[in-house]
N, CA, C and O atoms as CSV, one atom per row, in Angstrom:
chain,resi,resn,atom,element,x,y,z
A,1,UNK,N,N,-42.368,-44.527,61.856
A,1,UNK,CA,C,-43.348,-45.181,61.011
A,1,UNK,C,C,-43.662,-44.243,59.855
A,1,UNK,O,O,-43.793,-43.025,59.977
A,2,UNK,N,N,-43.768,-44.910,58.752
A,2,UNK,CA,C,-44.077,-43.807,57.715
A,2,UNK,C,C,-45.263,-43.510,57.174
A,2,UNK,O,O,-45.283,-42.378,56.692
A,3,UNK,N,N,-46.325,-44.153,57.071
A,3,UNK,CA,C,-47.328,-43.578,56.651
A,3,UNK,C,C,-48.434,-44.446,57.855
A,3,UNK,O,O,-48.282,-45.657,58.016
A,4,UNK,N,N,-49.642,-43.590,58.725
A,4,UNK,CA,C,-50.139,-43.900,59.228
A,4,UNK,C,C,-51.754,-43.929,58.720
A,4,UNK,O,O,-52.377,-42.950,58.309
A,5,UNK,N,N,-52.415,-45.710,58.898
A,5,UNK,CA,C,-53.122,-45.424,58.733
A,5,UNK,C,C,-54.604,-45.548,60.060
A,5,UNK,O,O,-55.821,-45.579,59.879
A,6,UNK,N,N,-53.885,-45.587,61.165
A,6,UNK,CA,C,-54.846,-45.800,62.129
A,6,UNK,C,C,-54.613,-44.287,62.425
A,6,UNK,O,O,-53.558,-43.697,62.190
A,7,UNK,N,N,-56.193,-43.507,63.193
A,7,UNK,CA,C,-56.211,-42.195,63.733
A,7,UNK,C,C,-56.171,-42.166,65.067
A,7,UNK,O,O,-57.007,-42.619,65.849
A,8,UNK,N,N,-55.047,-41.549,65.323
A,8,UNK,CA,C,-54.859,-41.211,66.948
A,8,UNK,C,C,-55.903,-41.152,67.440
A,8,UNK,O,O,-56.237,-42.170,68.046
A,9,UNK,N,N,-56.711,-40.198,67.428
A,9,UNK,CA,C,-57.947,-39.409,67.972
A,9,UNK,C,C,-59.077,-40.382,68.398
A,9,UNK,O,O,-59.697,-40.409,69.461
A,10,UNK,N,N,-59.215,-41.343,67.074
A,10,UNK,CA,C,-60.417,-42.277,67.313
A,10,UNK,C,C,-59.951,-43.308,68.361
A,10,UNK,O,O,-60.804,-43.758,69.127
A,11,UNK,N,N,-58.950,-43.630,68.440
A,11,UNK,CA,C,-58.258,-44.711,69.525
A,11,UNK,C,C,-58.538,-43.886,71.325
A,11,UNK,O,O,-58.909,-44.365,72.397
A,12,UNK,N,N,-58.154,-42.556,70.913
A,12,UNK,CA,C,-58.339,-42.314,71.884
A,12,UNK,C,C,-60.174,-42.155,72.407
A,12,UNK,O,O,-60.562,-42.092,73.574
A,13,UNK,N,N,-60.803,-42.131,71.509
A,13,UNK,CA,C,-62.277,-42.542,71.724
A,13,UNK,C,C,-62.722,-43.429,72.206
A,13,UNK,O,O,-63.555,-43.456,73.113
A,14,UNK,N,N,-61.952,-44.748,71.364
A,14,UNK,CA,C,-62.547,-45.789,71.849
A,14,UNK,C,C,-62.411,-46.049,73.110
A,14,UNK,O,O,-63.371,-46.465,73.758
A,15,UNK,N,N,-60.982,-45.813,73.765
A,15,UNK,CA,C,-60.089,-45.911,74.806
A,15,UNK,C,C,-60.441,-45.472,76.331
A,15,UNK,O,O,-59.770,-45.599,77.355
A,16,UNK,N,N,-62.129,-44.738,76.057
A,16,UNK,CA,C,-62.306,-43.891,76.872
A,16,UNK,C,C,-61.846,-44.074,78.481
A,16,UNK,O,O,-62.214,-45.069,79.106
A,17,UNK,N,N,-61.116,-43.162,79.023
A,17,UNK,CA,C,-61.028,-43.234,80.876
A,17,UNK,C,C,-59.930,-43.831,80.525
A,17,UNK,O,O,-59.559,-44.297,81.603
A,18,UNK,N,N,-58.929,-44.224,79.521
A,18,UNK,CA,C,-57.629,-44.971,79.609
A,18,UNK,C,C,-56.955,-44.040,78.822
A,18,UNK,O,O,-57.496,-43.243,78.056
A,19,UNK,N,N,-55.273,-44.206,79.113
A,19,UNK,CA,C,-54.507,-42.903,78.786
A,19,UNK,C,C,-53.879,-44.021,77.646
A,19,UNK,O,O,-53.712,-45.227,77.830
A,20,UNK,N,N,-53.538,-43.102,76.209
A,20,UNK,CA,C,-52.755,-43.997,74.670
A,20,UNK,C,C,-51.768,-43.614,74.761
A,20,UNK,O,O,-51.523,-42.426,74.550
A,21,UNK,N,N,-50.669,-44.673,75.180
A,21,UNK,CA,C,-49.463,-44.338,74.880
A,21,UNK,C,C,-48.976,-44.266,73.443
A,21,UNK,O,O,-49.775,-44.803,72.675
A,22,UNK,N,N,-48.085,-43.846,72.956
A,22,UNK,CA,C,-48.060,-43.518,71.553
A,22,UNK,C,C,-47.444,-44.505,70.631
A,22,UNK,O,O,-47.551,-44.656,69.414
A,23,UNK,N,N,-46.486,-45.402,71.929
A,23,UNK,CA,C,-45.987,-46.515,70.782
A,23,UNK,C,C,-47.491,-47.244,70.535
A,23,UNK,O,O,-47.726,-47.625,69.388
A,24,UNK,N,N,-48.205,-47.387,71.262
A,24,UNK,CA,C,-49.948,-48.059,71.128
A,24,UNK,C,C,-50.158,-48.600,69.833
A,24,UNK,O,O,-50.271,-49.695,69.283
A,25,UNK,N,N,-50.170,-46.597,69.401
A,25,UNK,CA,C,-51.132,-46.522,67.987
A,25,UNK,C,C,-50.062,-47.007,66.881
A,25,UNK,O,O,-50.509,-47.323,65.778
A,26,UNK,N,N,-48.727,-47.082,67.107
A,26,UNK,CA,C,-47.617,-47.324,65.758
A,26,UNK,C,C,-47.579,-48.878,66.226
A,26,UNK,O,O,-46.822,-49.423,65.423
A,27,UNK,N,N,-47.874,-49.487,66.814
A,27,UNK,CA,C,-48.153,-50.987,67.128
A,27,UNK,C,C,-49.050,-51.357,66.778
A,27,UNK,O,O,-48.989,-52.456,66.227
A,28,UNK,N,N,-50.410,-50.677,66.884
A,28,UNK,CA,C,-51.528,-51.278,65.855
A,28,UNK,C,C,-51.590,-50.807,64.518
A,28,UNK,O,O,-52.356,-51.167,63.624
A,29,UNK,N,N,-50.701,-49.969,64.493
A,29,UNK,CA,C,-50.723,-49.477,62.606
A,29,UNK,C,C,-50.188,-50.107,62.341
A,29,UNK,O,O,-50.630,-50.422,61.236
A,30,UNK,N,N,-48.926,-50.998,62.658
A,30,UNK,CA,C,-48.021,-52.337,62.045
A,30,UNK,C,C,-48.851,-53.524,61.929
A,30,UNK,O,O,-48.919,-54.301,60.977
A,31,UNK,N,N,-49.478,-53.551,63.042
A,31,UNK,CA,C,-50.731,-55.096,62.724
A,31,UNK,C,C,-52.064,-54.703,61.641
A,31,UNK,O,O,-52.815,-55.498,61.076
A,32,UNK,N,N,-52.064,-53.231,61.576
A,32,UNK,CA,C,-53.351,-53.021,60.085
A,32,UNK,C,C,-52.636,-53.659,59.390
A,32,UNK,O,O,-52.813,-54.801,58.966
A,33,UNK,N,N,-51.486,-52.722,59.171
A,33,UNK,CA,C,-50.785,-53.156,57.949
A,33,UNK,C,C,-50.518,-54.637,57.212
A,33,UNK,O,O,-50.797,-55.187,56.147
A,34,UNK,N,N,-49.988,-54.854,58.126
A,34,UNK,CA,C,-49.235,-56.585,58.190
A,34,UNK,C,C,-50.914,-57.420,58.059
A,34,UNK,O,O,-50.714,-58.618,57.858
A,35,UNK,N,N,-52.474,-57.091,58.121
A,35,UNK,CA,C,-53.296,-58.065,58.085
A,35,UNK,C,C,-53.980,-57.374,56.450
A,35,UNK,O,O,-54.902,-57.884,55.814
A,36,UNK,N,N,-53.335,-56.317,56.132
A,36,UNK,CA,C,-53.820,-55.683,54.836
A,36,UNK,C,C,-52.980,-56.361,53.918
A,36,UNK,O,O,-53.642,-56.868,53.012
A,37,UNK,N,N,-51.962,-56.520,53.841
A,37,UNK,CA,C,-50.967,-57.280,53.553
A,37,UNK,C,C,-51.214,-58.782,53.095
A,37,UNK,O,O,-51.165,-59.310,51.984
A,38,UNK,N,N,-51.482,-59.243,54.286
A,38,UNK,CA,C,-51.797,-60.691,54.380
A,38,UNK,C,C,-52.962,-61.021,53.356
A,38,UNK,O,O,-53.013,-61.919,52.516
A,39,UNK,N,N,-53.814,-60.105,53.647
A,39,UNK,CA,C,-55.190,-60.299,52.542
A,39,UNK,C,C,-55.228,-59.924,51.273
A,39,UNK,O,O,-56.166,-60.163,50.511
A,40,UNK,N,N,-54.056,-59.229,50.947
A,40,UNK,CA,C,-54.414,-58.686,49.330
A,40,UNK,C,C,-53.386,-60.195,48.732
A,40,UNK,O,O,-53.383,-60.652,47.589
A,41,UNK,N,N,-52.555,-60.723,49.995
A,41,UNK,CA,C,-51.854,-61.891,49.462
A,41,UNK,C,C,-52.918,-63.548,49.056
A,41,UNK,O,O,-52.785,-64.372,48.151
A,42,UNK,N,N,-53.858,-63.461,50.136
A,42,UNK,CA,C,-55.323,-64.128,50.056
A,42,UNK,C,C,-55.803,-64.220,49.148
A,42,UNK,O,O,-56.014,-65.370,48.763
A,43,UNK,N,N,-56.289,-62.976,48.211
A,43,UNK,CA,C,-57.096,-62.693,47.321
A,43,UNK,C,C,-56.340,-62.609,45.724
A,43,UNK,O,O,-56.982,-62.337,44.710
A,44,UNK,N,N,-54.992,-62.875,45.740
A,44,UNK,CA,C,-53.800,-62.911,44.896
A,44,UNK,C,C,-54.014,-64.341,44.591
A,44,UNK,O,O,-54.121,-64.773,43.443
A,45,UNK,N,N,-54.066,-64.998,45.572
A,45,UNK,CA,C,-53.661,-66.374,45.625
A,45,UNK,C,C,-54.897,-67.535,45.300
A,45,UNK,O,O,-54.849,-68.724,44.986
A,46,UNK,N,N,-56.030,-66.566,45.540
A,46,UNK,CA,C,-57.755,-67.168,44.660
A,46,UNK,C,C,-58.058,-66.456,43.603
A,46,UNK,O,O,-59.244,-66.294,43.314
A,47,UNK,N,N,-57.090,-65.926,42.870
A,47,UNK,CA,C,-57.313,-65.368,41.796
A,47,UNK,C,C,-58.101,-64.116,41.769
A,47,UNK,O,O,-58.658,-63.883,40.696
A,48,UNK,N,N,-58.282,-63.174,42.826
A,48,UNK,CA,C,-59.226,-62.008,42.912
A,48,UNK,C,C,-58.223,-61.218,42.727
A,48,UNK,O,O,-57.063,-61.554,42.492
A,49,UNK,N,N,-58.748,-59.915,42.852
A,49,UNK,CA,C,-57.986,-58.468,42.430
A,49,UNK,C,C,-58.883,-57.591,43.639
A,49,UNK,O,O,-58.625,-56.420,43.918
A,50,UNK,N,N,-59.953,-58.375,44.276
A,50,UNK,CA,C,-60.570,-57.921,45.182
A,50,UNK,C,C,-60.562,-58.364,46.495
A,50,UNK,O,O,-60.981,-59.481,46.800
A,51,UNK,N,N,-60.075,-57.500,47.367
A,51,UNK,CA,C,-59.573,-58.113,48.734
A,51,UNK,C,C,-60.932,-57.729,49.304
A,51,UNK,O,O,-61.485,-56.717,48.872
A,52,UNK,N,N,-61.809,-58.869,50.752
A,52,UNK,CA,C,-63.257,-59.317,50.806
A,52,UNK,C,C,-62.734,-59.703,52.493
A,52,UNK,O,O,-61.643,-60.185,52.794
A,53,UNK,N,N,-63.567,-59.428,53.199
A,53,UNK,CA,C,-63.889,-59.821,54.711
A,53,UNK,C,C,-63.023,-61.009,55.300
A,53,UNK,O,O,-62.146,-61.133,56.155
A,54,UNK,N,N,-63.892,-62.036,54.177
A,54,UNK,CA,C,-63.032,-63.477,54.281
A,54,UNK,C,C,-61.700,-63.646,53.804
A,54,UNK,O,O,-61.277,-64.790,53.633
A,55,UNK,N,N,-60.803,-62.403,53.506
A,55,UNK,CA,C,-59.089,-62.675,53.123
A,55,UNK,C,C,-58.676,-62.460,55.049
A,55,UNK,O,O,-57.534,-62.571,55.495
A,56,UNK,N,N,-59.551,-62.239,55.648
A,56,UNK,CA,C,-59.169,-61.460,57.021
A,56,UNK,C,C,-58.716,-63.033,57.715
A,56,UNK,O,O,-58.299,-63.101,58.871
């Protein structure tokens, strides 16, 4: 994966008493991505330049 933007560390926070396997966190950094994605396509497509809660 090339650029990550979810933090190991905090997953493992949230996660507490459960062990993160590592494909985990590169599986939910593909679904940030892919819903960051989706929304700047949202906000493209109503004429914004500003991606907003409701592109989610």
């Amino acid at each position: 994966m090339s650029e990550g933007i979810i933090v190991k560390a905090k997953i493992k926070d949230i996660a507490s008493g459960f062990s993160v396997a590592s494909e985990f966190s590169e599986a939910l950094n593909g679904k940030v991505m892919q819903l960051i994605k989706e929304s700047c396509r949202r906000a493209e497509a109503n004429g914004r330049r500003t991606v907003m809660a409701k592109d989610l």
